[in-house]
C-alpha positions in Angstrom: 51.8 -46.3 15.3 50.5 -46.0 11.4 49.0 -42.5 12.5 52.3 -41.2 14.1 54.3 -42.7 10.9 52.1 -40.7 8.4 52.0 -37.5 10.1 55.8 -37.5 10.5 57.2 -34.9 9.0 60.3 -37.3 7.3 59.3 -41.0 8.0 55.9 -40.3 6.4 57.1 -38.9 2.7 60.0 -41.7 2.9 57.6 -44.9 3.5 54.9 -43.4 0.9 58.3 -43.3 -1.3 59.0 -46.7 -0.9 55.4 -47.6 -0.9 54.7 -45.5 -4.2 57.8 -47.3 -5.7 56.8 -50.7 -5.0 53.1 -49.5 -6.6 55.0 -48.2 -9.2 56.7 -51.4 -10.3 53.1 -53.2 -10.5 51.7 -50.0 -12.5 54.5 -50.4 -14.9 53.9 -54.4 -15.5 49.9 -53.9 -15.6 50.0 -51.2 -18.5 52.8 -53.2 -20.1 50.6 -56.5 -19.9 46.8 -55.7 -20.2 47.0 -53.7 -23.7 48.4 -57.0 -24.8 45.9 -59.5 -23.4 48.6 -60.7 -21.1 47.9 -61.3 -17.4 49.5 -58.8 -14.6 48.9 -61.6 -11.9 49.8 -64.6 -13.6 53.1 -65.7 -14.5 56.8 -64.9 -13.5 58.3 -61.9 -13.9 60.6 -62.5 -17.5 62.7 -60.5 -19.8 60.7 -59.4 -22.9 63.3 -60.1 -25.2 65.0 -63.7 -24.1 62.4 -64.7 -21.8 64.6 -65.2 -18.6 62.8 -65.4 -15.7 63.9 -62.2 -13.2 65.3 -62.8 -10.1 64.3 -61.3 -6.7 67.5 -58.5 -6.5 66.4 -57.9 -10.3 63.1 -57.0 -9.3 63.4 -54.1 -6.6 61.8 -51.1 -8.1 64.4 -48.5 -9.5 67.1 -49.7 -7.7 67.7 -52.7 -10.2 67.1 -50.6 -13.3 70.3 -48.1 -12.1 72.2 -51.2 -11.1 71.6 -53.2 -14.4 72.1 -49.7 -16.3 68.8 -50.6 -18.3 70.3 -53.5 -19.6 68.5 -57.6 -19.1 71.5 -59.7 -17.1 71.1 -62.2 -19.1 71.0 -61.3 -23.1 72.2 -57.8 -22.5 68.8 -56.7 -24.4 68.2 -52.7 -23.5 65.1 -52.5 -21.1 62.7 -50.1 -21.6 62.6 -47.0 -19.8 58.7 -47.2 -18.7 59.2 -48.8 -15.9 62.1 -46.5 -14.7 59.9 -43.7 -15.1 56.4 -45.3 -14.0 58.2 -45.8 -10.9 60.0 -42.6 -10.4 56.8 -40.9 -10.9 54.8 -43.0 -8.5 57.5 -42.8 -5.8 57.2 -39.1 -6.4 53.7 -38.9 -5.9 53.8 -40.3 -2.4 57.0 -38.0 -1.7 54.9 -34.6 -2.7 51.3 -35.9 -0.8 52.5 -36.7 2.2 55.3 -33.5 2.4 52.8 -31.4 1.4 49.7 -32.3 3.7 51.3 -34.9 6.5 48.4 -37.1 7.9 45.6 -38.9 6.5 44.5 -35.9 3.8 48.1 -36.7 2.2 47.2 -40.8 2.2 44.4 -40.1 0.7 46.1 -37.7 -2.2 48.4 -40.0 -2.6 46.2 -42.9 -3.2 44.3 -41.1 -5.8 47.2 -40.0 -7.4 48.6 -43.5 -7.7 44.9 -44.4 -9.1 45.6 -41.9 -11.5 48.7 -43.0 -13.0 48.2 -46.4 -14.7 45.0 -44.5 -16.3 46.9 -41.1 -17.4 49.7 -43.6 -19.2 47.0 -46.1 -20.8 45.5 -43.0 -22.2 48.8 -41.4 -23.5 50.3 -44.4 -24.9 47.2 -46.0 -26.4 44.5 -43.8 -26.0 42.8 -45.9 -23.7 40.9 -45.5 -19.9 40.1 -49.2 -18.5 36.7 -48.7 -17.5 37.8 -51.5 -14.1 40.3 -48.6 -13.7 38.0 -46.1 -13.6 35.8 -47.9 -11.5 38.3 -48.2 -9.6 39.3 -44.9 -9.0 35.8 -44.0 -8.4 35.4 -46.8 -5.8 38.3 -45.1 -4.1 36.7 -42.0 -3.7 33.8 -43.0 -2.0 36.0 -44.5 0.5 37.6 -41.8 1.1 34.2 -40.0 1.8 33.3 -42.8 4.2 36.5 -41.7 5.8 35.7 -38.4 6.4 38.6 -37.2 4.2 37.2 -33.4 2.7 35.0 -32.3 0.5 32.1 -33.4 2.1 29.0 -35.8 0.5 27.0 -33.3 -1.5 30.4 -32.2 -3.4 31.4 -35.1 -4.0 28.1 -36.4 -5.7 27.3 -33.5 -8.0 30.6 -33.8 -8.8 30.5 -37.1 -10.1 27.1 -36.3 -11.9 28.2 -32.9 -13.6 31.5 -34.4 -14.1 30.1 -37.1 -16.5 27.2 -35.0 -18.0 29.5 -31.9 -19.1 31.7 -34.5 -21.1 29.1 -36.5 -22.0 27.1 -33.4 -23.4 29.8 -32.2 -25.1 30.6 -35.5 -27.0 27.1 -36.0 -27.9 26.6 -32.4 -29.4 30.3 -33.1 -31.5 29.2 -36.7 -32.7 25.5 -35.5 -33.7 26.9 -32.0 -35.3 29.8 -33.4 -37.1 28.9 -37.2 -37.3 32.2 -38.7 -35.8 33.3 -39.5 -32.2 35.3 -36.6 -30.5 35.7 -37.8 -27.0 36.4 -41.3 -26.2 33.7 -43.2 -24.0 36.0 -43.2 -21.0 36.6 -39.1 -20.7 32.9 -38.6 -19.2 33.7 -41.3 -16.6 37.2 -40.2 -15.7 36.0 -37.1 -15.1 33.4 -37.9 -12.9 35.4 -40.4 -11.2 37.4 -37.0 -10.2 34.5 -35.0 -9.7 34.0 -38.1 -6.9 36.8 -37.1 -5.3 37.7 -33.2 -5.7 34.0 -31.7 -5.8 32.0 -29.7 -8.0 34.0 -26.6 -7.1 37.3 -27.8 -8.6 36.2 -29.4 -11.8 36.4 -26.1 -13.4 40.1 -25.4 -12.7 40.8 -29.3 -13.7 39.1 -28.7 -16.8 41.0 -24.9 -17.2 44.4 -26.7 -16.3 43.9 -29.6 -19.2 42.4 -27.4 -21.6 45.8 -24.7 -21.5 47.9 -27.9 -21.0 46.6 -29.5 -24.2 46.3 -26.3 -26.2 50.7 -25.5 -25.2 51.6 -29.3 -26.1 49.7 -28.5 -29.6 51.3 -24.9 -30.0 54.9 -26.9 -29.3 53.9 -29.6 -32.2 53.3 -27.0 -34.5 56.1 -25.4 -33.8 58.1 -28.3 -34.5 56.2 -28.5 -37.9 53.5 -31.2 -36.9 50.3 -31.3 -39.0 47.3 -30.3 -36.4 43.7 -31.1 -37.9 40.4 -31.5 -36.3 41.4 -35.2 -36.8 44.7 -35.2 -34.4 43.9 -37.2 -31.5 45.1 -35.8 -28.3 45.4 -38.0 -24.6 42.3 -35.4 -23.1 42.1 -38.5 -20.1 46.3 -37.8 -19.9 46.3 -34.1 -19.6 42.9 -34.1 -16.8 44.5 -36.6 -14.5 48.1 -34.5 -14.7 45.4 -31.9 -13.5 43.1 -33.4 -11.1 46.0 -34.7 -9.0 48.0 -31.1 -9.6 44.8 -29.9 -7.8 44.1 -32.4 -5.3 47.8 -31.4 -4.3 47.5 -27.8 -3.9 43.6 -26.9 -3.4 44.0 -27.2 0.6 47.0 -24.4 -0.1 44.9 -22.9 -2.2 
């Protein structure tokens, strides 16, 4: 029955919809929580700025956002619009994967980019990769070898190895030349947790996607009259994720 739902050509992108929604709504409450100290398992669910506690109909992902127009029923208090989007984006993600390669191939794309997404945000807003989220996302990976899900064994491993050693190389060399951190600790593990899943072979394009990606967003700031120094921190864990899942997505296709 779960193999015939998934390699439906509708039924599967609509349930990994749903599914990705519901992940969503937990994505959006663990990188609201954790960079606080705060608990994403413990506790009801309550309005940040009166504290009431949300009811069940308040609490279906999207669906009570767009029905509460962003707003807390109780105090009226505006509701921010992370959750919206943290859940638009996951539901999105299941949508594409399983359109886009129906069947187990597409579960397991979808799954990593849903591991993706609570890292690429934590990284964006607070420039930040959870090393139990990397881990993780790693862990994930191996499964999905164990599964049989392409590339096979060998790809996976040296990707996971040269993954970590190129970034780690590189911020070793700029901390020892210049004497200051340029890469965060978690950017050599990120990318090898992808290296875990794509390969060896597709780490260059990841890289070649986030390096163009980063170098328009800073051509845009500077455009807009934003200082850029060697100083300007930029989200590199953000911008490879966006890229490892653009090319978990398409490499099949590719």
């Amino acid at each position: 029955m779960l193999a015939q739902l998934v390699h439906h050509s509708i039924l599967g992108p609509v349930l990994a919809a749903i599914l990705g929604a519901i992940l969503g709504s937990f994505m959006a409450a663990l990188v609201s929580r954790w960079p606080q100290g705060r608990s994403v398992l413990a506790g009801r669910s309550a309005c940040d700025s009166c504290g009431a506690g949300l009811r069940p109909w308040q609490l279906v992902p999207i669906v009570s956002y767009l029905g509460l127009r962003g707003r807390c029923a109780s105090c009226g208090a505006a509701i921010g619009r992370d959750s919206l989007i943290i859940e638009l984006m996951a539901a999105a993600i299941g949508v594409l994967a399983l359109a886009l390669h129906p069947g187990w191939t597409g579960v397991a794309v979808a799954v990593f980019g849903w591991l993706l997404l609570p890292l690429a945000w934590l990284d964006f807003r607070h420039y930040w990769l959870p090393h139990p989220l990397t881990l993780a996302l790693a862990i994930a990976g191996l499964i999905a070898a164990f599964a049989g899900i392409p590339p096979d064994w060998s790809s996976r491993l040296i990707g996971a190895v040269t993954g970590f050693a190129m970034l780690w190389t590189i911020a070793f060399a700029y901390q020892t030349l210049r004497g200051r951190e340029g890469l965060g600790g978690g950017d050599p593990l990120l990318l090898g947790a992808i290296g875990l899943w794509l390969g060896w072979q597709l780490l260059p394009l990841v890289l070649m996607i986030a390096s163009g990606a980063g170098l328009a967003v800073a051509l845009v700031l500077q455009r807009r009259g934003v200082a850029l120094s060697s100083a300007t921190r930029f989200p590199l864990g953000t911008l490879m994720a966006a890229a490892a899942w653009l090319v978990a997505l398409l490499a099949p296709s590719l």
